[in-house]
Structures are given as C-alpha cells and as structure tokens.
C-alpha positions as CSV (number, residue, x, y, z in Angstrom):
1,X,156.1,85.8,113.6
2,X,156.1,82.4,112.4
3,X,153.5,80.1,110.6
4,X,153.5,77.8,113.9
5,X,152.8,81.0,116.2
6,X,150.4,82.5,114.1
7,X,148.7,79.2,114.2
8,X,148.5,78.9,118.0
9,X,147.4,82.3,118.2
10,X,144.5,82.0,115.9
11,X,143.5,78.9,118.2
12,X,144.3,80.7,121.5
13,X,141.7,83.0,120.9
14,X,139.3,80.5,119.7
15,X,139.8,78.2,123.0
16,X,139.5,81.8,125.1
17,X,136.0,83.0,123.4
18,X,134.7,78.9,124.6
19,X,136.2,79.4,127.5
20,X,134.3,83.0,128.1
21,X,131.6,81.3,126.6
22,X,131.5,78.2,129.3
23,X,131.9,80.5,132.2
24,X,128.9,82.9,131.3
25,X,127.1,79.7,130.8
26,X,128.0,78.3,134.2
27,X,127.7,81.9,136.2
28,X,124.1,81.6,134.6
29,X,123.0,78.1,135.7
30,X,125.4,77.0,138.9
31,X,123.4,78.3,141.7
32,X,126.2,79.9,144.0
33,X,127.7,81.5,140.9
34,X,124.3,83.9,140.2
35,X,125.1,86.2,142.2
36,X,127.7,87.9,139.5
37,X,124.8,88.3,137.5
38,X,123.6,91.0,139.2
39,X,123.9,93.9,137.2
40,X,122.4,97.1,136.9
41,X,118.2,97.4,137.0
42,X,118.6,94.0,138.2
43,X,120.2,93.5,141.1
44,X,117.3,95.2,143.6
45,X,115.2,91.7,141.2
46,X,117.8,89.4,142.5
47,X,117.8,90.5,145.8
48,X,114.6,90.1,146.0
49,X,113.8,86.6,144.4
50,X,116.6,85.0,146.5
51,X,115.2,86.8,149.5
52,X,111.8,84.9,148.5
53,X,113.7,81.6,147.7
54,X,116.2,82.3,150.8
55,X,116.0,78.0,152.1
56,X,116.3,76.6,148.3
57,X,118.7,78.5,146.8
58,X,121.2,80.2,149.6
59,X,121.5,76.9,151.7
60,X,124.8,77.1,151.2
61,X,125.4,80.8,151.5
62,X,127.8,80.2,154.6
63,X,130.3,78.3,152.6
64,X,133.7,79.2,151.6
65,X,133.0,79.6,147.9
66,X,129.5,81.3,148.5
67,X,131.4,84.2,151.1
68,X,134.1,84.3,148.3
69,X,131.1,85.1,145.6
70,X,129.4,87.3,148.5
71,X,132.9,89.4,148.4
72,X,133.3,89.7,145.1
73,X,129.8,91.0,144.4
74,X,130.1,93.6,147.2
75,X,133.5,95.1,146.9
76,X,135.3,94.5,143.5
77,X,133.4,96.8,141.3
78,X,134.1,99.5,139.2
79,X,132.1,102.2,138.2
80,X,129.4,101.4,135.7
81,X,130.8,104.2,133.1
82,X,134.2,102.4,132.5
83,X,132.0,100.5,130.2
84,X,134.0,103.6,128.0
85,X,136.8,101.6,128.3
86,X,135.8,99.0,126.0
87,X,135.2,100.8,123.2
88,X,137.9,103.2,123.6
89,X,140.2,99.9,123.1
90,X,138.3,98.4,120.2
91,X,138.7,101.4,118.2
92,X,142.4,102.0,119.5
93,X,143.5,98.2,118.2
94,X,141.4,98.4,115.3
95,X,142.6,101.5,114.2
96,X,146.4,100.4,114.9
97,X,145.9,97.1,113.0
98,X,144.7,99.0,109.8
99,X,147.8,101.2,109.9
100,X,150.0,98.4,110.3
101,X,152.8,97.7,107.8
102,X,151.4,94.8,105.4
103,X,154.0,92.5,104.6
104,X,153.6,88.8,102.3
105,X,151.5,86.5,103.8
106,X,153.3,83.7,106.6
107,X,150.9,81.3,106.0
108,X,151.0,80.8,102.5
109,X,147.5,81.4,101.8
110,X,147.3,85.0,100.9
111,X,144.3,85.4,98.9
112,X,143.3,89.3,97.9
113,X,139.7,88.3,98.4
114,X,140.8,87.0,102.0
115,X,142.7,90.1,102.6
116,X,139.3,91.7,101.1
117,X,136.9,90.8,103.5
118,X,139.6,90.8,106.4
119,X,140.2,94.9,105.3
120,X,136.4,94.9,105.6
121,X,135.8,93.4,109.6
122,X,138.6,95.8,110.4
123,X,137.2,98.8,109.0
124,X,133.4,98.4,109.9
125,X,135.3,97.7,113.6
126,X,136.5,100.7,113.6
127,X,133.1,102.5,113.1
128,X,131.7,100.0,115.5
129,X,134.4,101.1,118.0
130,X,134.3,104.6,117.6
131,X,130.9,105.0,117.5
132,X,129.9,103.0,120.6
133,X,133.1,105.5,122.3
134,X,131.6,108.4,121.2
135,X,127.9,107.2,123.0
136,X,129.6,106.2,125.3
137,X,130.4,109.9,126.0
138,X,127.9,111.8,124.4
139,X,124.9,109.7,124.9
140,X,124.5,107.4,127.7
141,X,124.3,108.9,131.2
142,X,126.5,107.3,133.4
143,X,125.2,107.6,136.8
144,X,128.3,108.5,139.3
145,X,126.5,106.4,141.7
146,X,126.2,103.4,139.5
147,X,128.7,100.5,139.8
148,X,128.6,97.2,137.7
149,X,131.1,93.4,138.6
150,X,134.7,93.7,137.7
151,X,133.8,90.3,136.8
152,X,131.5,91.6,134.2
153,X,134.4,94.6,133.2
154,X,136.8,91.4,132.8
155,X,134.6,89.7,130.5
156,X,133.7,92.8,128.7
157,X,137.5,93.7,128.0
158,X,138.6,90.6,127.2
159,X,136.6,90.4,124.4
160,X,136.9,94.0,122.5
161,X,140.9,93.1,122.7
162,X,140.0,89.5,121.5
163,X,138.2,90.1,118.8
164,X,141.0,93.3,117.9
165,X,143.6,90.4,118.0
166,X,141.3,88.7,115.7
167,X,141.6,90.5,113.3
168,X,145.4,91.7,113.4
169,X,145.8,87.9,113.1
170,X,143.5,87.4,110.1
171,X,145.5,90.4,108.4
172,X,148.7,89.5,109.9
173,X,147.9,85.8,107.5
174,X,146.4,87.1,104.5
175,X,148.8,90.5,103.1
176,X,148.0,90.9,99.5
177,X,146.2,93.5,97.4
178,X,142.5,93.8,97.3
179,X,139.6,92.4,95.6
180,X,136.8,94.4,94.4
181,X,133.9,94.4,96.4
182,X,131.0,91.9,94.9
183,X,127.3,92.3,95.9
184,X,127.6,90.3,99.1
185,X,130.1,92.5,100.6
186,X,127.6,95.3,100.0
187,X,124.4,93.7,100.9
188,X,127.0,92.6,104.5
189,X,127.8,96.2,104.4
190,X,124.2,97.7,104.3
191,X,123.3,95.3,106.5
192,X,125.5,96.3,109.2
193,X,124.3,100.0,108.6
194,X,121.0,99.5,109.4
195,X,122.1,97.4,112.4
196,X,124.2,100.1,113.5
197,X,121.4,102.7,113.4
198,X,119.0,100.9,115.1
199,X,121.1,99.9,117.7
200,X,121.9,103.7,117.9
201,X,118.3,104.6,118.2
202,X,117.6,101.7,121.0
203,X,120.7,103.4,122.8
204,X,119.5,106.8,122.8
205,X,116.0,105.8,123.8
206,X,117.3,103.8,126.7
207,X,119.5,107.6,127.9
208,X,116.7,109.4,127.8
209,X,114.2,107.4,129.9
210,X,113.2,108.5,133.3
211,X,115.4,105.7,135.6
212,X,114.3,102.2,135.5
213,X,110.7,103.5,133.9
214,X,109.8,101.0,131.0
215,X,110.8,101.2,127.3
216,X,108.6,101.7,124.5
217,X,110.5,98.7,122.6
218,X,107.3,97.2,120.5
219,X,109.1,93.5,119.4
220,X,111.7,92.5,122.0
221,X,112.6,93.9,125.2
222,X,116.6,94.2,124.2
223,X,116.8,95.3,120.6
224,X,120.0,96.8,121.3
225,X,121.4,93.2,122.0
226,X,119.9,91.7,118.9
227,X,121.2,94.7,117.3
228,X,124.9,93.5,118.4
229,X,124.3,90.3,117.3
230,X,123.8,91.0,113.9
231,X,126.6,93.0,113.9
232,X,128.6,90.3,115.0
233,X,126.5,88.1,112.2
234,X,128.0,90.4,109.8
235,X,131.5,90.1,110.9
236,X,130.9,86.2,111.3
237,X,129.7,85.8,107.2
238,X,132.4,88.1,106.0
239,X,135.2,85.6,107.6
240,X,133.6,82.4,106.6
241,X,133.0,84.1,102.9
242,X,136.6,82.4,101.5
243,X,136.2,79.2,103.3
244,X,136.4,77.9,107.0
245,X,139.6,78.4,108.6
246,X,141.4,79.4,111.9
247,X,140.8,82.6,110.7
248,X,137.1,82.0,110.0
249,X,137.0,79.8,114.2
250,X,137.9,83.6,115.7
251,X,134.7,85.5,114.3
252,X,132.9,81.8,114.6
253,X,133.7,81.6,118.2
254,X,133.1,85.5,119.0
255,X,129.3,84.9,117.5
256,X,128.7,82.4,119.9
257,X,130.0,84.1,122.8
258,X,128.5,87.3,122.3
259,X,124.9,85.1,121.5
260,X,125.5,83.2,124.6
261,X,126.8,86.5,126.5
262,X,123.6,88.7,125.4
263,X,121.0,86.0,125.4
264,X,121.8,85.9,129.1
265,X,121.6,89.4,129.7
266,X,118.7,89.6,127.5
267,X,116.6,86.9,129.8
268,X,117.6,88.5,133.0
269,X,116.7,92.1,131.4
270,X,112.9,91.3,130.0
271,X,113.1,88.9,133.8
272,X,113.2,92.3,135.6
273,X,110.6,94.0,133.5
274,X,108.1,91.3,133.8
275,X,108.5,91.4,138.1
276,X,108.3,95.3,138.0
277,X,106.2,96.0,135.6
278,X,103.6,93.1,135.4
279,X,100.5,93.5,133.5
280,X,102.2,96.8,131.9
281,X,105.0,94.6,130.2
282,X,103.4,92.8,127.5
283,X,106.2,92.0,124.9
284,X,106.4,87.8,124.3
285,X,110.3,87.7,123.2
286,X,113.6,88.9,125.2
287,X,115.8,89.5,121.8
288,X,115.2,87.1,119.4
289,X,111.4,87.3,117.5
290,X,110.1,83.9,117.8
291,X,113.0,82.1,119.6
292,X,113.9,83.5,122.8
C-alpha cells in the first residue's frame, strides 16, 4: 500500500464516521425518519406518543417515503442478540491487526512513540472487544423474542470494523520500535480500567433486572453509555498524544460519533423512563452530570 492510499484511507474513514454521524443526527430530528429510533424498551413509548400526536407528526404517514420507513421498521430486523456480532468482529480485527507483520513506515513519519500509543488503542481494543463478546454471552439475556432495526445493526457494524481499520491504518503508518510508557499512558490506561469496570457493573445490573422494571442508577440514567464514551475519550487522547494527524481525525471522528450516537440513545432511554415511571424516576441527567 502506498503513501497516496494510505492517505485516502485514513480520510475515508473519517468522512464515513461524519457521515454516520449526520445520519444519526437526521434520523433523530427529521420527523418521518423517527421511526428507526424505535428500539428496544422504547418502541411501545413511541408508539404511544405518535399515537397521542397522530395529526402533527404522521400527516404524512401515507407517503412514499413514510410507507418505505413504515416497511423498514416492521420487517428488516434482526434479532436483538446479534448485537454479539459486533463485538465478536472488534476483537477478531483487533486481534489480527496486532499479529500483523510490522514492516517500515510508508508515510515517513514513523515515530516509536506514535507506534507506542497506536500498540496501546489496539491492545486495550482488544480487551474492549473481548470483553463486551464474552457479556455478550455470558451476561446479557438476550430475549429470543426480542428484535432491534437492521438499520441500527448497520450502524452498529460499521463502526466496530471502522474503528478496527482505524487502527490497522494508524499501525499500518507508524512501524517502529516502541517507547516506554510515560505517566500519561498509565493514568489513560487506569483510566480506561475503571471505565471498563463500571461499565461492567452497569451491564450486569441492567441483565439481572426484572424486564423493563427501573434501575437503581443514582447519577445518570445510562452510565453504561457514558461509560463508552470515556472509553472512547481514552482512545481519542492516546491518538492526539504525538500531534494531530489523519491518524489522530479517525479516533477524533469515532468520539464524536459515538457522543452523537449515545447521547441520542441516551435521551430516548431516560425519555422512556420518565413516561413509565413518572414520579418514581427522579434522576436530572440522561449520561452526562450537568450537561445532558
């Protein structure tokens, strides 16, 4: 692969996370579009609010594009506990990129610390990845019953092999031999411990609740998404540690998405638990303390 290819790559999968980014953002406000929302706990919410705003926001649930959406939202699902799927390819990819032959850089810009902190994403995605897989087995209960959008399996894929080609990329540019690691790359490293943990503990509360009953989360109603995002935080600093680059745009542009991506979620989530649970639901933020 040459320096030109390399180059384009590193921008395609920019241009793809603002593209995912974009069309999250306009399935969330375009009115016909909010149907693919529906996910989960809150689709019975949905079909209830648009049932209660039936003349404003369905008017035009007799055109084309609206029976299209009606279609999509009906019949091309898949079952909720291919959500397996993503993980089992983010630790497939990641684990396949750290066994790869290193060879000099293409680029010109091999740097050990680069190649440091690149070593770094790839290894803490492989935890990531085969953590989340083995939950995915082991903890969550999958209902067989239980379908989700492939729209939202689409979304979901594309971005575990995105940010996998990430960082095959980021290696693929910056071969050399490694720096030692400096208190930053341990503090990063600690941080994404405790991140993981949590987000393991919100996880494994959310199994073992009786279904659609209320967690007992006492700061935010999705920790588990705020949980991900500092994940991604941590992925984000490491990259942007030796300068900004096309490297550095990949974990830049995965951030936002999965901010934008989650915050969404997040909304909808602590939306349902306010309409179900009323008075009972008291939390003030959806997954970030003092800001959303």
């Amino acid at each position: 692969m040459d320096i030109t290819s390399t180059y384009n790559l590193q921008l395609l999968v920019s241009l793809v996370y603002f593209a995912l980014t974009l069309g999250v953002l306009l399935v969330k406000y375009v009115t016909p579009l909010k149907k693919l929302l529906n996910y989960g706990k809150t689709v019975n919410y949905h079909n209830e609010t648009n049932d209660n705003d039936n003349n404003n926001e369905n008017r035009g649930s007799h055109s084309p594009p609206s029976k299209v959406i009606d279609i999509i939202v009906k019949y091309a699902v898949v079952q909720k506990s291919w959500f397996a799927h993503f993980y089992i390819c983010l630790f497939t990819l990641s684990t396949a990129t750290y066994f790869r032959a290193c060879h000099e850089s293409i680029i010109g810009q091999s740097s050990d610390v680069t190649y440091k902190n690149m070593r770094l994403i790839n290894t803490i995605l492989i935890i990531q990845g085969a953590r989340r897989m083995i939950e995915s087995f082991a903890v969550t209960k999958f209902s067989p019953t239980s379908y989700m959008n492939i729209t939202h399996y689409i979304v979901g894929m594309s971005h575990y092999v995105l940010i996998a080609l990430a960082t095959y990329l980021g290696l693929s540019g910056n071969c050399s031999a490694s720096a030692a690691l400096t208190i930053i790359d341990y503090v990063l490293i600690a941080v994404f411990g405790i991140a993981s943990v949590q987000q393991f503990r919100a996880h494994y509360h959310l199994a073992h609740l009786v279904k659609y009953s209320l967690p007992k989360f006492k700061v935010v109603a999705s920790p588990h998404y705020f949980y991900e995002v500092v994940i991604y935080t941590v992925f984000m600093l490491f990259s942007v540690k030796n300068g900004i680059n096309l490297t550095s745009l990949m974990f830049i542009s995965s951030l936002i998405f999965v901010v934008v991506n989650l915050s969404v979620s997040a909304v909808e989530t602590y939306r349902y638990y306010q309409h179900k649970y009323r008075e009972e639901f008291d939390l003030k933020w959806a997954i970030f303390p003092g800001i959303l």
